[in-house]
NUGUNU-303746 format. One line per field, with one value per residue: residue in three letters; x, y, z of N, C-alpha, C, CB in turn. Coordinates in steps of 0.2 Angstrom, whole numbers, plus 5000, padded with zeros to 4 digits. Atoms other than C-alpha are relative to their C-alpha. Glycine has a CB too. Example, Ala and Ser with C-alpha at 12.3 -4.5 7.8 and 13.67 -1.06 7.14 Angstrom:
residues 2
residu: (ala_ser);
n.px: (5004_4996);
n.py: (4994_4994);
n.pz: (5000_4999);
ca.px: (5062_5068);
ca.py: (4978_4995);
ca.pz: (5039_5036);
c.px: (5004_4996);
c.py: (5006_5005);
c.pz: (5000_5003);
cb.px: (4995_5002);
cb.py: (5000_5002);
cb.pz: (5006_4993);
end
This chain:
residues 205
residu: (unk_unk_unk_unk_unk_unk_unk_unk_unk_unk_unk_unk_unk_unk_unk_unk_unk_unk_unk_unk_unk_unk_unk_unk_unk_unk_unk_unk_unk_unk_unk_unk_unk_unk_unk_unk_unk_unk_unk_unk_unk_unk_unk_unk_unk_unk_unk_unk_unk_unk_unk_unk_unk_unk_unk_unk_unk_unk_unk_unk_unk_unk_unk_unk_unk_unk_unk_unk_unk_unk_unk_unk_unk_unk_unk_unk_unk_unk_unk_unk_unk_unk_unk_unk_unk_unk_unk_unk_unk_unk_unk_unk_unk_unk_unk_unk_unk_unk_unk_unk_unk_unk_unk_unk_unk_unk_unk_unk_unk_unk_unk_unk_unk_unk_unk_unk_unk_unk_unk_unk_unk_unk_unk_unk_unk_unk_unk_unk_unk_unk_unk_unk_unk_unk_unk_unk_unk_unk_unk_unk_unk_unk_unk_unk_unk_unk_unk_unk_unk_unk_unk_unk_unk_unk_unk_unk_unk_unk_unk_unk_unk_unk_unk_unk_unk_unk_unk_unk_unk_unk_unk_unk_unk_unk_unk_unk_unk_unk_unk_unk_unk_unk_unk_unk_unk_unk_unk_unk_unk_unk_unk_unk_unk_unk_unk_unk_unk_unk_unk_unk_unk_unk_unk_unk_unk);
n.px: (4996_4998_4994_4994_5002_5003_5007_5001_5003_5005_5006_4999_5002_4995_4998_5009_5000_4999_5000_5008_5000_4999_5004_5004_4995_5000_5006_5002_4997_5005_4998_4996_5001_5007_5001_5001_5008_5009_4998_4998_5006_5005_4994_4997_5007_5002_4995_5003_5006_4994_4996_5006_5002_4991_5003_5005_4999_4995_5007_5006_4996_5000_5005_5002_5007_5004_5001_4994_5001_5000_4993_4994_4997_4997_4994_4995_4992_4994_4998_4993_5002_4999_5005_5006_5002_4998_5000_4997_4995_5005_5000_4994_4999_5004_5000_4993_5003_5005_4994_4996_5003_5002_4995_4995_4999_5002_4996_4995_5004_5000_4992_5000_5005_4999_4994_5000_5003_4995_4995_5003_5004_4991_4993_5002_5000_4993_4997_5000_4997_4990_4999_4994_4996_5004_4997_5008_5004_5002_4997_4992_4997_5004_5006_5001_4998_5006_5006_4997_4998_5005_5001_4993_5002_5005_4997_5001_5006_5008_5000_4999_4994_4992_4997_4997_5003_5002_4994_5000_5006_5001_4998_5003_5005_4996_4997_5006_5005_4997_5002_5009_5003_5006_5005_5003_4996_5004_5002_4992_4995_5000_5001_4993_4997_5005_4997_4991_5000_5006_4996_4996_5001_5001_4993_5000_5005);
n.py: (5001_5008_4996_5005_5007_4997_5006_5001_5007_5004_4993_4992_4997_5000_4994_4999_4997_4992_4992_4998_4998_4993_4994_4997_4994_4993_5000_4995_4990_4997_4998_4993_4994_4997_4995_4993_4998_5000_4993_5002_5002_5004_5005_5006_5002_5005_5005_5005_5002_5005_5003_5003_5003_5003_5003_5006_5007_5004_5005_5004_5007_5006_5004_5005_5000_5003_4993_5001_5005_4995_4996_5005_5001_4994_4999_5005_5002_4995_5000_5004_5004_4997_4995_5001_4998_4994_4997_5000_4993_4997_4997_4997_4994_4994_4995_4994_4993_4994_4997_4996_4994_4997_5000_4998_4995_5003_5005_5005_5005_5002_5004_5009_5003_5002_5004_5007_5002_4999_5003_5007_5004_5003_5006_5006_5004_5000_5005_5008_5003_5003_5001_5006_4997_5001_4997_4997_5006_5001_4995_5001_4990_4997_4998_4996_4997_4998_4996_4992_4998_4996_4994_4994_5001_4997_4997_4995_4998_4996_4992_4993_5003_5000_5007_5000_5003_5007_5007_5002_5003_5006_5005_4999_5008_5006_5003_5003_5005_5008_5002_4999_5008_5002_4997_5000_4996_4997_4996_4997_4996_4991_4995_4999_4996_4993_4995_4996_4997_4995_4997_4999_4992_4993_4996_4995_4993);
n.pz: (5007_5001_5004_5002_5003_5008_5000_4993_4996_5001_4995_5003_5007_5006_5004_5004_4995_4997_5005_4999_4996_5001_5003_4993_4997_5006_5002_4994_5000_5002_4993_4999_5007_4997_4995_5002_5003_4998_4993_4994_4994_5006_5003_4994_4999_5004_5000_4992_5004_5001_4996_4994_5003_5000_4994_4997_5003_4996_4995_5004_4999_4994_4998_5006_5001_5007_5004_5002_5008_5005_5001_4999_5008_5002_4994_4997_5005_4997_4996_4998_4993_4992_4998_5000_4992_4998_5004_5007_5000_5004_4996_4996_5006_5000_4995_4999_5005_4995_4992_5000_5001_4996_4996_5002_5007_5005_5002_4995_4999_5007_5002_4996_5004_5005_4998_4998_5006_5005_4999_4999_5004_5004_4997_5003_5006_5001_4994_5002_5007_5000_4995_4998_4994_4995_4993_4995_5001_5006_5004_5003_5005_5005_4998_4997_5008_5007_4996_5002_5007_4999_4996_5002_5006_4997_4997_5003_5003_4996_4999_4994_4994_5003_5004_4993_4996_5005_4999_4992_4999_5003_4999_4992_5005_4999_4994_4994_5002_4999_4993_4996_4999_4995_5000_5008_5004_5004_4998_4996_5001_5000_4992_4998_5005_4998_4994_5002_5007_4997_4997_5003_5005_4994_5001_5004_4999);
ca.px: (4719_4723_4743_4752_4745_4743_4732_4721_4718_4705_4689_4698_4692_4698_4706_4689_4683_4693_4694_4673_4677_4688_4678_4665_4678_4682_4663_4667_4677_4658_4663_4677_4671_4654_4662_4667_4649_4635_4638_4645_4630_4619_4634_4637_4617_4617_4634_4626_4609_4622_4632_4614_4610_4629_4623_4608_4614_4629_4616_4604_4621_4627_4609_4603_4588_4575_4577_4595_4592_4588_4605_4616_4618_4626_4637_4642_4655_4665_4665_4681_4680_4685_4670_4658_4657_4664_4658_4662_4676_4660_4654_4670_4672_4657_4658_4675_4666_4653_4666_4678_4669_4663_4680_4690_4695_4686_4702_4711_4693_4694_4713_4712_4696_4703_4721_4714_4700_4716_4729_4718_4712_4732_4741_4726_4726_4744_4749_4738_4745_4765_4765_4779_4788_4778_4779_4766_4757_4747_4756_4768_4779_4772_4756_4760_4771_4755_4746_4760_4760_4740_4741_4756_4743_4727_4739_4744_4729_4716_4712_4718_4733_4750_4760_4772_4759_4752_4767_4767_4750_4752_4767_4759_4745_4756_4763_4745_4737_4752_4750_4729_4727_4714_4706_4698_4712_4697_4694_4713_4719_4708_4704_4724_4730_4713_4719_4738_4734_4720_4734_4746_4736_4732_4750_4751_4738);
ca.py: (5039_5021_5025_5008_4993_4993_4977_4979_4966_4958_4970_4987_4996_4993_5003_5007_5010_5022_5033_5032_5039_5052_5059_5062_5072_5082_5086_5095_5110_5116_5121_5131_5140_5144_5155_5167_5168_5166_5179_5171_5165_5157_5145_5139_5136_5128_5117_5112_5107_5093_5089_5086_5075_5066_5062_5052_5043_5037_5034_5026_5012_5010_5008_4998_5008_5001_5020_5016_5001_5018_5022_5007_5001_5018_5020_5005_5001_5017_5015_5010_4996_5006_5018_5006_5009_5026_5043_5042_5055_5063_5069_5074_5087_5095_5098_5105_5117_5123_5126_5134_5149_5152_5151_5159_5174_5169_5164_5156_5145_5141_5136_5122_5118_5115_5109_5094_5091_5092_5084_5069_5064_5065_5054_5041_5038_5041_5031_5017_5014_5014_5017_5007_5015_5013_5026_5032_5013_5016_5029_5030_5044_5043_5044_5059_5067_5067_5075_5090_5091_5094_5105_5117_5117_5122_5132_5144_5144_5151_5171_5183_5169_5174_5161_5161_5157_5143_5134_5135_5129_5115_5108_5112_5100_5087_5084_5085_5074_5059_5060_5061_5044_5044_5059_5060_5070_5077_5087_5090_5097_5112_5116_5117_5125_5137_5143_5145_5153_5164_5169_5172_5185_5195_5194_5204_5218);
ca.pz: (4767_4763_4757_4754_4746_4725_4731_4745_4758_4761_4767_4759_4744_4728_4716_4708_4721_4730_4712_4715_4732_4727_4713_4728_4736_4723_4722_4740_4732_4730_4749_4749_4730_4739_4753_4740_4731_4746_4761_4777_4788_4772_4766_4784_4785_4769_4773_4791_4781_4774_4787_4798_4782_4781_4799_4799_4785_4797_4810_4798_4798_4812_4819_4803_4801_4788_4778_4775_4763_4750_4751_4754_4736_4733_4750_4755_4740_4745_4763_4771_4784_4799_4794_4795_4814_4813_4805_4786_4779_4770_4787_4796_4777_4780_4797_4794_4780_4793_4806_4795_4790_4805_4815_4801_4786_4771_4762_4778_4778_4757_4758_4773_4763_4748_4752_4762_4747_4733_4743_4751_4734_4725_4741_4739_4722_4722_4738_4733_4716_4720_4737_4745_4757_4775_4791_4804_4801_4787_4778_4763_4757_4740_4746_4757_4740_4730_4747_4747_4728_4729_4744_4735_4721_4732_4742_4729_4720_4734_4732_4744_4751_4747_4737_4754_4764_4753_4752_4772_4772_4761_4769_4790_4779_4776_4790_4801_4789_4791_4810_4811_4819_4830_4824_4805_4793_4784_4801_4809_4793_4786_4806_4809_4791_4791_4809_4803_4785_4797_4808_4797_4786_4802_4804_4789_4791);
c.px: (5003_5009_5004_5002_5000_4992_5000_5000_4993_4994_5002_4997_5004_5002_4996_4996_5001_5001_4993_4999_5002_4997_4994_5004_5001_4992_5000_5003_4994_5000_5002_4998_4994_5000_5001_4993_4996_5005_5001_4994_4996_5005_5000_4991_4999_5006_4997_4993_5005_5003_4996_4999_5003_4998_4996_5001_5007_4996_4998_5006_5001_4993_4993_4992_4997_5001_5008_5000_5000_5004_5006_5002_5004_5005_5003_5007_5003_5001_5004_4998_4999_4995_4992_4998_5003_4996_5005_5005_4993_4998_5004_5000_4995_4998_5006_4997_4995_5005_5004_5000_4997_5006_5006_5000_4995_5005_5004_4992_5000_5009_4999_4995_5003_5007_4997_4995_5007_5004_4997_4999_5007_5003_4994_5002_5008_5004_4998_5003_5007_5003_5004_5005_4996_5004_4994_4994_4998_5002_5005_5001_4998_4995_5000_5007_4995_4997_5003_4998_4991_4999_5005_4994_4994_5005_5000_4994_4993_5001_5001_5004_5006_5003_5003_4996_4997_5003_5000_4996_5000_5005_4998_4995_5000_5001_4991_4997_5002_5000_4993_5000_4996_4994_5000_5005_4994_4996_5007_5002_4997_4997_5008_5001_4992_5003_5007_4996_4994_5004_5005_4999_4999_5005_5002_4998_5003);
c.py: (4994_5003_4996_4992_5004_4995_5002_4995_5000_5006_5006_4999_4999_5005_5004_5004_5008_5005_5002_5005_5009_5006_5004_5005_5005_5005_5005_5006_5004_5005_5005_5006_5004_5003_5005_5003_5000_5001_4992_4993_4994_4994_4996_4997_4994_4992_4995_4997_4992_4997_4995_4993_4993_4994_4998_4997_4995_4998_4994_4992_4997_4997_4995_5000_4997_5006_4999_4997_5006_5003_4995_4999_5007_5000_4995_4999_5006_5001_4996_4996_5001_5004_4995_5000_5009_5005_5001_5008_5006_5006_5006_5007_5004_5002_5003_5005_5002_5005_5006_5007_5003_5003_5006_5006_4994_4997_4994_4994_4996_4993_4995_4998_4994_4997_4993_4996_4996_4995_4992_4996_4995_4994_4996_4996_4998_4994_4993_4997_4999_5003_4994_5003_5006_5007_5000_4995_5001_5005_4999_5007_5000_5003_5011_5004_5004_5005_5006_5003_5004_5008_5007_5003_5005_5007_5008_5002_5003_5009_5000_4995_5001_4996_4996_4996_4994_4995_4997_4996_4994_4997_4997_4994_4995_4996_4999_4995_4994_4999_5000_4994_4999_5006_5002_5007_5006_5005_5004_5006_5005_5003_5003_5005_5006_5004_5002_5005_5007_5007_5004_5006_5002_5001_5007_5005_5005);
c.pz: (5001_4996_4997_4998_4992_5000_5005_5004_5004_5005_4996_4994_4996_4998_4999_5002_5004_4996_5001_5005_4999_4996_5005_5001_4998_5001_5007_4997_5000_5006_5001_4993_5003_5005_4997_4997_5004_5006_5006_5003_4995_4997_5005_5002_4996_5002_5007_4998_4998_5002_5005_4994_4999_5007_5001_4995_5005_5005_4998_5000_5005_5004_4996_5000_4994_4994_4997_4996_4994_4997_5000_4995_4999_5006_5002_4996_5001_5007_5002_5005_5008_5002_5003_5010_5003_4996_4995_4998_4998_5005_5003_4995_5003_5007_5001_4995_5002_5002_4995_4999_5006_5006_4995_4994_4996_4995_5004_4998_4992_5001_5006_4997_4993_4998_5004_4994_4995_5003_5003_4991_4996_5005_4999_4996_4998_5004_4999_4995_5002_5007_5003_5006_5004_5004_5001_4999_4993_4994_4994_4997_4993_5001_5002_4993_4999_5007_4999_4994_4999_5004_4997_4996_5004_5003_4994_4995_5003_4999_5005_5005_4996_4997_5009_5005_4999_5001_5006_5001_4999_5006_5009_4997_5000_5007_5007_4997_4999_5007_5002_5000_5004_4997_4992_4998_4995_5007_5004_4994_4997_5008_5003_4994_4999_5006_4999_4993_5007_5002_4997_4995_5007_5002_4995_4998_5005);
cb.px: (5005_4992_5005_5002_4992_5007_5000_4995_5005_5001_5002_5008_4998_4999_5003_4996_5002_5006_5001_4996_5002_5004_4994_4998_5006_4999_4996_5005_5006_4995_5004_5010_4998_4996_5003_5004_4997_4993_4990_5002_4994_4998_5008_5006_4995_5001_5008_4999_4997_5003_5003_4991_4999_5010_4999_4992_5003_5006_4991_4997_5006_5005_4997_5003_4997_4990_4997_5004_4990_4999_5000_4998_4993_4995_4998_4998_4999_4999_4997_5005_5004_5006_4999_4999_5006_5008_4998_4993_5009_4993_5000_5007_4999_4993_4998_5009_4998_4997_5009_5002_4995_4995_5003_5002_5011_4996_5004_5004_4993_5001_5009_4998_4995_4999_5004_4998_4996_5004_5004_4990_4993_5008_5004_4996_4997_5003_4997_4995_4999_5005_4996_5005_5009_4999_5004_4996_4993_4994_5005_5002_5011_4999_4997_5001_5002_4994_4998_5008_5002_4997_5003_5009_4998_4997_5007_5006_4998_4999_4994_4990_4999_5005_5009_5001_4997_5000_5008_5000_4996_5001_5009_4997_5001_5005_5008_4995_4997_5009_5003_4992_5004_5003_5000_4990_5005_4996_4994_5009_5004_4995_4996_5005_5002_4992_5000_5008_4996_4995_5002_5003_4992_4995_5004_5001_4993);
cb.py: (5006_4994_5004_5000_4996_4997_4991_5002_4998_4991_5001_5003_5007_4996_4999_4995_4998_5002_4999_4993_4994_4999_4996_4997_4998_4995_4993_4997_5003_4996_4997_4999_4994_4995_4999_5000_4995_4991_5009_5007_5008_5004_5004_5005_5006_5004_5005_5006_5007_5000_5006_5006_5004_5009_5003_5001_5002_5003_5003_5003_5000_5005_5004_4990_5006_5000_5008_4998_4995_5004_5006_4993_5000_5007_5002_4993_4998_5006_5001_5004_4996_5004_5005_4993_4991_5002_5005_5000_5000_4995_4997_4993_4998_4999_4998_4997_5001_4996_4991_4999_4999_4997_4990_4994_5002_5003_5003_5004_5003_5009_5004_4999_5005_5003_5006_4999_5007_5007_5005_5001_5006_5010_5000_5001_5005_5007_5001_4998_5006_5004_5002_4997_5004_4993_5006_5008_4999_5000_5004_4994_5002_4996_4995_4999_4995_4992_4998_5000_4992_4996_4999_4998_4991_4994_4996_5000_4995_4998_5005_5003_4992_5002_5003_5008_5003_5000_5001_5003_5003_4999_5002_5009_4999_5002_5006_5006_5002_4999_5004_5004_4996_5000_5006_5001_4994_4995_4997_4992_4997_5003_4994_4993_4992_4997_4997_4993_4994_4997_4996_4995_5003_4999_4994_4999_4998);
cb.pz: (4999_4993_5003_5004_5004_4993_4999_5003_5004_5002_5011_4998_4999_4994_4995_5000_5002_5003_4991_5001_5004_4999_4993_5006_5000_4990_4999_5008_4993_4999_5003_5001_4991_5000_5006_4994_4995_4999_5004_5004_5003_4992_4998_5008_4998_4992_5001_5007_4992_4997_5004_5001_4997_5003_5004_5003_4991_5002_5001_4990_4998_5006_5003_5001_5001_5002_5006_5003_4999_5002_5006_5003_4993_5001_5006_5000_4990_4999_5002_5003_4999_5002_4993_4994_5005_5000_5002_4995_4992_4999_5002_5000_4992_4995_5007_4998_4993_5009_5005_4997_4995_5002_5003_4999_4997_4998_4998_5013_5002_4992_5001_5008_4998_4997_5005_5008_4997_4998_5005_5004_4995_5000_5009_4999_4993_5001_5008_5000_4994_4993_5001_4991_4997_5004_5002_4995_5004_5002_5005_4993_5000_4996_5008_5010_4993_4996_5009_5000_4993_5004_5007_4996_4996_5005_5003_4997_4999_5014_5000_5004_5003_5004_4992_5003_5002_4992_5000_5004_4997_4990_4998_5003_4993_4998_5003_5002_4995_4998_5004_4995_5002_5011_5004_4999_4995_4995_5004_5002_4996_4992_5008_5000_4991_5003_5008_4994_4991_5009_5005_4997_4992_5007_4998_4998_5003);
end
């Protein structure tokens, strides 16, 4: 999550850009909406089908196969600079909507899903636009506002998660997803907020 420029510098995505990036994003809630409709095992078949797919297009970059050209015009203008030698957030998402469903309840796995979907897409647009007051390097507390205001949003919005626990969810969220710095936020924060929200209904049974 880029949180603290309104102008990037030089090499980042523009504005434009990162709205192009986030609509994608968006496009992941098909994730967590699709572990209520399609049984357990088939969802994570189908999610890992995509993940494999996510994955030899990041190959196909970093090792500048010929089969890549196919796809460049499309991917490059949304990838961030640091990705272009790392796996993209694309990836990182859908091996966190393998994993979740298989590690977790079927709501604790929708609300980390869809809490870091919601809340990545709000501190982006929000951090980059008037983002102005830095921490954690690349961070601003607007940004990470908009990421809470998502997550409360996702939080009380998943089936079968208490409001209570939503809120908790969103704000445990937050905070793991201003400190992910060495490890992709789009895999720390629904594997972290999934295993709380997991634990926290089995608490209550």
């Amino acid at each position: 999550m880029q949180t603290v420029r309104t102008e990037p510098p030089l090499g980042e995505l523009g504005y434009l850009n990162e709205v192009k990036r986030k609509l994608l994003h968006l496009f992941a809630l098909t994730i967590p909406i699709g572990y209520y409709w399609v049984p357990r095992w088939t969802a994570a078949g189908i999610i890992f089908v995509f993940f494999l797919g996510s994955l030899v297009i990041d190959l196909g970059r970093f090792r500048h196969w010929r089969v890549q050209r196919l796809w460049t015009w499309w991917v490059n203008p949304i990838v961030r600079p640091r990705e272009s030698v790392n796996f993209t957030g694309a990836t990182h998402i859908l091996l966190s909507g393998w994993l979740c469903p298989l590690l977790f309840s079927r709501p604790a796995a929708a609300c980390g899903m869809i809490i870091i979907i919601l809340g990545d897409v709000a501190a982006a647009l929000i951090g980059r636009r008037w983002g102005r007051h830095r921490y954690a390097g690349n961070r601003s507390f607007e940004g990470s506002l908009g990421f809470l205001a998502g997550g409360v949003i996702a939080g009380v919005a998943t089936p079968g998660v208490p409001t209570a626990i939503g809120l908790a969810a969103a704000l445990l969220a937050t905070i793991v997803e201003a400190f992910s710095r060495h490890i992709d936020d789009n895999l720390t924060v629904p594997l972290l907020t999934g295993l709380f929200v997991h634990l926290a209904l089995r608490g209550l049974q």
